[in-house]
C-alpha positions in Angstrom: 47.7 97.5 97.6 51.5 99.3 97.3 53.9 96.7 95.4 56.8 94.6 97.9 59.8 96.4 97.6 62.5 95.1 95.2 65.5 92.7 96.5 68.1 95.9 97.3 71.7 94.3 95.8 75.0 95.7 96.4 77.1 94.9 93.4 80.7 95.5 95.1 82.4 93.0 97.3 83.6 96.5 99.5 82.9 95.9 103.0 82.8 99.8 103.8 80.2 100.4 101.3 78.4 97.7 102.7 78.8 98.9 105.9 77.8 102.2 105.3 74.4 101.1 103.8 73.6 99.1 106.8 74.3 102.2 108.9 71.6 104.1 107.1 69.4 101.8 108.0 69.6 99.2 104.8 70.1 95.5 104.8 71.1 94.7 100.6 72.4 91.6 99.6 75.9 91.5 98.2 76.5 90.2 94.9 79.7 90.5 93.0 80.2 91.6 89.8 83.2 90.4 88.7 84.3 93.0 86.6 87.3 93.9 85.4 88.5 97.1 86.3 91.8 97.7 84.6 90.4 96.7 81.1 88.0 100.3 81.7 90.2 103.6 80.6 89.0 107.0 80.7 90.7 110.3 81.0 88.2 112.3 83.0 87.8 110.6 86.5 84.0 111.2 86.9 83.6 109.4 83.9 85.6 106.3 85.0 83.3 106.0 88.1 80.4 106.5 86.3 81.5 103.9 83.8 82.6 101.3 86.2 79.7 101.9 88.2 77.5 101.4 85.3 79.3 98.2 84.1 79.3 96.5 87.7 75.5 97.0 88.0 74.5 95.7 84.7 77.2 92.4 85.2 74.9 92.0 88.0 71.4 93.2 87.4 71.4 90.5 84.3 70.9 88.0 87.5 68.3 90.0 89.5 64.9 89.5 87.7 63.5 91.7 90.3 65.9 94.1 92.1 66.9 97.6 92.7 71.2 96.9 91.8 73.7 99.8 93.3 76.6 99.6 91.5 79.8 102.0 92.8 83.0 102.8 91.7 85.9 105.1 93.5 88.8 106.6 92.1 91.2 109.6 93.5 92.0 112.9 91.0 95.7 113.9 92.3 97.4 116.7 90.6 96.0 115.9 87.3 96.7 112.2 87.5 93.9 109.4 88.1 94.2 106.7 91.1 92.8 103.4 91.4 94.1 100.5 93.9 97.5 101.0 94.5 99.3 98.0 92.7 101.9 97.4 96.0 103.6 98.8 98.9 106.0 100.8 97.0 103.4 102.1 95.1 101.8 103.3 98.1 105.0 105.0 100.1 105.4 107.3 96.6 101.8 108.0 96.7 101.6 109.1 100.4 104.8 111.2 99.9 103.7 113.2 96.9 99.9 113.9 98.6 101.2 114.2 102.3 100.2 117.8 103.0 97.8 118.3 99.8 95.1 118.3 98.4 93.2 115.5 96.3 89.3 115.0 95.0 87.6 111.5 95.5 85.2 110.7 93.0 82.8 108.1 93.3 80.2 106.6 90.4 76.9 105.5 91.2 74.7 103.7 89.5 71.0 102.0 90.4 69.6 99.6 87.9 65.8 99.0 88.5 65.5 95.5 87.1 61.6 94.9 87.0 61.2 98.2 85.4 64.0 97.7 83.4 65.2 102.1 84.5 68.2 103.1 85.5 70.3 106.2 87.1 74.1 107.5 86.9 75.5 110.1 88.9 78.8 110.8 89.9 79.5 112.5 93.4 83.2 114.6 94.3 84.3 115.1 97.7 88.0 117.1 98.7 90.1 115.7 100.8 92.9 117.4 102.4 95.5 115.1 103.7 98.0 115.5 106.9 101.6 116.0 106.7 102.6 112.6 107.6 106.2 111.3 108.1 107.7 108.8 106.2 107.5 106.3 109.7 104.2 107.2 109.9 103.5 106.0 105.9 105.3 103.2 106.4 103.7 102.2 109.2 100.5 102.7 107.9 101.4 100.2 104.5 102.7 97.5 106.8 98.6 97.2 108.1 98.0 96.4 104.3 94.7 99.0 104.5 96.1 101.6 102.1 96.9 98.2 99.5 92.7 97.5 99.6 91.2 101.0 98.5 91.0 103.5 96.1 93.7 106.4 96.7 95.7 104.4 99.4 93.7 105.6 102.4 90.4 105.0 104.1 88.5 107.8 106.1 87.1 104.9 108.1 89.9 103.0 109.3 93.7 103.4 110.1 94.3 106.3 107.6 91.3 108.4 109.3 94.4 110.3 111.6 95.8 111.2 108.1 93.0 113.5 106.7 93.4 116.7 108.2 89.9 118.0 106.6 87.2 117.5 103.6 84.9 119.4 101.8 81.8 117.9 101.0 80.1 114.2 102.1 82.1 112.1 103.8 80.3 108.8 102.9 81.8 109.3 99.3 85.1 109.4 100.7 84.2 105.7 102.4 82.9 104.7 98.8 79.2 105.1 98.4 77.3 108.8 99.1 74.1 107.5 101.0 72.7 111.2 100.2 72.8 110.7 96.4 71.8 107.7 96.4 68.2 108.3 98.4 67.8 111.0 95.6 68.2 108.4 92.8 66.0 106.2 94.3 63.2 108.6 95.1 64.1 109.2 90.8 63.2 106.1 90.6 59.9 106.3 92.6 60.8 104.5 95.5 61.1 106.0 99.3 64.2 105.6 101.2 62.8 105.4 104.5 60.6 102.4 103.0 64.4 100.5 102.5 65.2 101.2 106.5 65.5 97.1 107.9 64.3 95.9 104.1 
């Protein structure tokens, strides 16, 4: 007789990674970690997502006596610098007029805590993202919608700022915050099949 699947929890309050898992087919239960982010430094981004992702899923996990916790982090690598949340509008406008027209990296850090088991998995995924040569009306516009305000590197690839990627190179979920192909390799690390998570 095969073992009932564990609780699947989605430690971020992000309503595109939780969207993006229920459009693979998944149905987790969100549970917020309550972290706090600016209190986490790091100088390599990879390892800030990984961190951050590690530290949101354990917050939570400590809850979830029997669960399989995600935990995600996002953070854009721009010209050498490191980008979070934009703090405000302002902060936005120079943002969008020093990447209009270049080239940044999204980084995302995953991390799935198998709470039963007491296991656990970190990976970090990268994706490029070549953005549009926007004009200032156009970024102005865009912060007076307040998206850019909510996410990691002042744009979205599944909203508003979609028209202001011109390209990317490599999976677009991780752009949106959570690569659903990574994560069905750590879970089938973990032993569990992703296809048995479809509706669960």
């Amino acid at each position: 007789m095969s073992q009932p699947l564990p609780r699947l929890v989605l430690a971020s309050q992000s309503p595109a990674r939780l969207k993006t898992l229920q459009q693979a087919g998944l149905r987790p239960h969100v549970v917020v970690s309550g972290v706090d982010e600016s209190r986490v430094e790091e100088d390599d981004p990879s390892a800030l997502v990984l961190r951050l992702a590690q530290l949101k899923a354990v917050a939570v996990a400590a809850h979830e006596p029997r669960a399989l916790v995600v935990g995600c982090d996002s953070v854009l690598e721009f010209e050498g610098a490191t980008y979070g949340k934009p703090t405000d509008a302002a902060d936005v406008i120079d943002r969008w007029q020093r990447m209009r027209g270049k080239v940044g990296v999204l980084h995302t850090g995953h991390c799935v805590i198998d709470t039963h088991r007491e296991v656990w998995l970190a990976r970090a995924a990268a994706t490029q993202v070549r953005f549009a040569q926007v004009s200032d009306d156009e970024i102005r516009a865009y912060v007076a919608t307040g998206e850019p305000l909510r996410v990691a590197g002042a744009f979205t690839l599944d909203g508003r700022g979609s028209a202001f990627v011109s390209g990317i190179t490599g999976d677009p979920h991780n752009v949106v915050g959570l690569s659903v192909p990574l994560l069905r390799l750590m879970f089938e690390e973990l032993g569990f099949v992703w296809t048995d998570f479809w509706g669960h």
